[in-house]
C-alpha positions in Angstrom: 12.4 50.9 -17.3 14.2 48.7 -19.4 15.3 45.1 -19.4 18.6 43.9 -20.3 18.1 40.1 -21.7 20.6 38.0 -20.7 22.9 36.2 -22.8 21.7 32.8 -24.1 24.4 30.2 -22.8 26.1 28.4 -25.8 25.9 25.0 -25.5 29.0 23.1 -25.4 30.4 21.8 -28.9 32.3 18.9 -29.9 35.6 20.5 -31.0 37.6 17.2 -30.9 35.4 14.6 -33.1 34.3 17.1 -35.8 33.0 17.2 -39.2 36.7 17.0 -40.9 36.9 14.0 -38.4 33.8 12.5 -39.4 34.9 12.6 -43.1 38.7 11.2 -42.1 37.1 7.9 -41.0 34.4 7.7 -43.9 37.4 7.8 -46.3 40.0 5.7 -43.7 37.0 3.0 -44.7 36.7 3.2 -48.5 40.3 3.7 -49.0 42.0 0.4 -50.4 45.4 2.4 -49.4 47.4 1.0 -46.5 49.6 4.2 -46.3 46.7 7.1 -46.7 44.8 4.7 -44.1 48.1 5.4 -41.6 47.9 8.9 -42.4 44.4 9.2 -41.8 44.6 7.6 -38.7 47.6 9.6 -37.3 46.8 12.7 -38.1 43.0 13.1 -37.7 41.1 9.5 -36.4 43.8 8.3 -33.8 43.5 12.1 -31.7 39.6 11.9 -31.6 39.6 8.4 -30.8 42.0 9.3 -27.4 39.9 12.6 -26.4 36.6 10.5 -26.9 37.3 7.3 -24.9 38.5 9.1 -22.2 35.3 11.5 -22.5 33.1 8.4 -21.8 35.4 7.1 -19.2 35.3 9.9 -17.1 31.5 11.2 -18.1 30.3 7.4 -17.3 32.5 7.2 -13.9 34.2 4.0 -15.4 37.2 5.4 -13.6 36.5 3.2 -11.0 37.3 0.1 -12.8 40.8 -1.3 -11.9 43.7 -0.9 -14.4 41.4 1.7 -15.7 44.6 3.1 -17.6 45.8 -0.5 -19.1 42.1 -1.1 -20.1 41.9 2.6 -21.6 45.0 1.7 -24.2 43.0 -1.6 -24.6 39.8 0.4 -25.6 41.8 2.5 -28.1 43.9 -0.3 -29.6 40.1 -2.2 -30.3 38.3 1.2 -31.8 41.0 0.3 -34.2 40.1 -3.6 -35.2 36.7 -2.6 -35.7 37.3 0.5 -37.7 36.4 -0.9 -40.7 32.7 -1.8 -39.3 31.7 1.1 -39.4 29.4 1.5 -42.7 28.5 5.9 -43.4 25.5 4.6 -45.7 23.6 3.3 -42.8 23.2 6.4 -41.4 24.7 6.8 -38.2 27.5 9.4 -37.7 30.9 7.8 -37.1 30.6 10.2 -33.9 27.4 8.2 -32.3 28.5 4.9 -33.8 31.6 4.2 -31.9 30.6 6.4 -29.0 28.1 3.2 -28.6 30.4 0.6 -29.2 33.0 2.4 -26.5 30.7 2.9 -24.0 29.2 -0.7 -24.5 32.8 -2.3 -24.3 33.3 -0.5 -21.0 30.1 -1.8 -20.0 31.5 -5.0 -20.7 34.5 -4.6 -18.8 32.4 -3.8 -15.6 30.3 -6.6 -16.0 33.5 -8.8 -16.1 35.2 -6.6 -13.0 31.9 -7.5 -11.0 31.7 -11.0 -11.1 35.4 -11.0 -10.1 35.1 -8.7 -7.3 31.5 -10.6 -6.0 34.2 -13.7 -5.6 36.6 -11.3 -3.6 34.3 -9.9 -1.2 32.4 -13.4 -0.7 35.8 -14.5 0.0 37.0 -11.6 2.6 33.7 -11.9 4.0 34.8 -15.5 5.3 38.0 -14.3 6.4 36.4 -11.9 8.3 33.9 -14.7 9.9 37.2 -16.8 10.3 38.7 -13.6 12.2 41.6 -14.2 9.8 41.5 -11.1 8.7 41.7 -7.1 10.1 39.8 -4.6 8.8 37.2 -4.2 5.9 38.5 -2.9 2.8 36.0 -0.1 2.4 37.4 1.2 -0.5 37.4 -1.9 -2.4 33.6 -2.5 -1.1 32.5 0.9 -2.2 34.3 0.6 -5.8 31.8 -2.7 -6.2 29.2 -0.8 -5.3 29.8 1.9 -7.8 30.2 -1.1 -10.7 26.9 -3.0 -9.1 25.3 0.5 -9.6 26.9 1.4 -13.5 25.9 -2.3 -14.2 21.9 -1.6 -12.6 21.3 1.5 -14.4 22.5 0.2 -17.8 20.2 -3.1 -17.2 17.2 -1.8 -16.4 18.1 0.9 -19.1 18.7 -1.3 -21.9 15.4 -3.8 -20.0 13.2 -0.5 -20.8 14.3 -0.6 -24.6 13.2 -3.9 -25.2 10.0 -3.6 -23.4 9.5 -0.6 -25.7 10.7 -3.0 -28.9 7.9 -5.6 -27.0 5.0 -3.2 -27.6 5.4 -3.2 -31.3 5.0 -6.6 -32.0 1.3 -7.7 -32.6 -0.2 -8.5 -29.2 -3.9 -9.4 -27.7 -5.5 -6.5 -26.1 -4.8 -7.7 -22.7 -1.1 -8.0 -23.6 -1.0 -4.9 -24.9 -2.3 -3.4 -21.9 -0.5 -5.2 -19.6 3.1 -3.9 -21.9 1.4 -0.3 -21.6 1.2 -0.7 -17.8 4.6 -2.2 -17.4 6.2 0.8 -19.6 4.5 3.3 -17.1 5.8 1.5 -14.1 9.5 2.3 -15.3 8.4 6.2 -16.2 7.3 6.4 -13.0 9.6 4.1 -11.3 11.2 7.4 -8.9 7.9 7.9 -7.7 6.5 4.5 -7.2 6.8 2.8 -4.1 7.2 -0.6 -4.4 7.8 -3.3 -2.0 7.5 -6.6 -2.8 6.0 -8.7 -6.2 2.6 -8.6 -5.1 2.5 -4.9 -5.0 3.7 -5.0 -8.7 0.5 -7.1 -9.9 -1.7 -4.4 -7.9 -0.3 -1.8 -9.9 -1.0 -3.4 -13.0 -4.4 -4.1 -12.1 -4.9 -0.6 -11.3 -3.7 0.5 -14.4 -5.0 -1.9 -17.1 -8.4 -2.9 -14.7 -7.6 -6.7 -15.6 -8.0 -8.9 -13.0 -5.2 -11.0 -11.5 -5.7 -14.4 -13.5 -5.9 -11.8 -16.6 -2.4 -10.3 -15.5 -0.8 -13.7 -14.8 -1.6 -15.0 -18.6 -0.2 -11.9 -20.1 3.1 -11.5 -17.9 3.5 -15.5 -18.5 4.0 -14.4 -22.1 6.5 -11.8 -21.2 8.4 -14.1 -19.0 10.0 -16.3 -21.8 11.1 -12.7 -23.8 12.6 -11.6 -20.7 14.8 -14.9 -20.2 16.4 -14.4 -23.7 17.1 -10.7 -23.2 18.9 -11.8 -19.8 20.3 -14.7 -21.2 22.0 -12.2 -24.0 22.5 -9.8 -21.0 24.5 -12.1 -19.0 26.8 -13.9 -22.3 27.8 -10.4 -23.4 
């Protein structure tokens, strides 16, 4: 009896930033032209820009974000100011270079969107207390919670990245165990039940077999790297 195999699924390809795309920008950059930089831009740099920003908006769910049309153009008109950033001998593919900076701008525009709408609900909330106002705004309270989300998952992403960039610098060998352990703790984090701080140092022990006072010193370390990457965190 035979077998048919079955067809090996494709995956999907980038048809709208491609390679002629790729080498539109890399020569939009070296070009001291204005008029071949217009031409470029129209014709091959200005259509991949459109079909990738609203990629990332929809693939990232910043469709939430109010205005999300006006702040779309915005994103569009920028890709354009910092066009001539973009640098081909570094390595980086003009692709993954300003899919970063897009999706990192929208980031940015959350982060902003957040704050403001923390100030609106603190202030409904009062209202409600007050019973000045009618009904909750559910809506509005479940787009927050969709921004608090994005804005979670890209902190404790970008957290993880700098832990990883922690571990490289040259550390004692109870620091370096107590960075090992951490780094496990967010692998694992979907299967680790944790409730409170003091659960968090019992982990660690477990895992490095230093004792508490061992634990302290090393995450004191720690603590001052951590308040300049939230520092940067919060000011971007």
């Amino acid at each position: 009896m035979t077998t048919t195999k079955k067809p090996k699924t494709k995956k999907k390809k980038n048809y709208y930033f491609t390679k002629v795309h790729e080498e539109a920008i890399v020569r939009y950059c070296l070009s001291t032209n204005q008029k071949e930089r217009n031409q470029l831009y129209i014709d091959y740099i200005g259509p991949a820009f459109n079909e990738m920003v609203d990629k990332i908006v929809y693939t990232y769910k910043f469709v939430t974000l109010p205005n999300i049309d006006v702040l779309r153009d915005d994103c569009k008109n920028w890709l354009i100011t910092v066009l001539n950033k973009y640098d081909p001998n570094k390595g980086s593919k003009a692709f993954s270079y300003f899919s970063v900076i897009t999706k990192n701008w929208f980031i940015h525009q959350v982060k902003k969107t957040s704050k403001q709408t923390k100030k609106e609900i603190l202030l409904e909330d009062y209202y409600l207390e007050c019973g000045e106002a009618g009904t909750t705004d559910r809506a509005f309270i479940q787009q927050n919670t969709i921004i608090e989300d994005t804005i979670k998952s890209e902190f404790f992403l970008h957290l993880s990245k700098e832990i990883n960039e922690w571990a490289k610098l040259p550390l004692k060998p109870n620091e370096q165990k107590t960075i090992q352990a951490i780094q496990i703790l967010f692998n694992e984090a979907q299967s680790i039940e944790i409730f409170n701080k003091k659960a968090i140092y019992l982990y660690i022990r477990e895992i490095t077999g230093l004792n508490t006072k061992q634990v302290v010193n090393s995450l004191n370390k720690m603590r001052k790297r951590y308040r300049e990457f939230k520092k940067q965190w919060d000011d971007e």
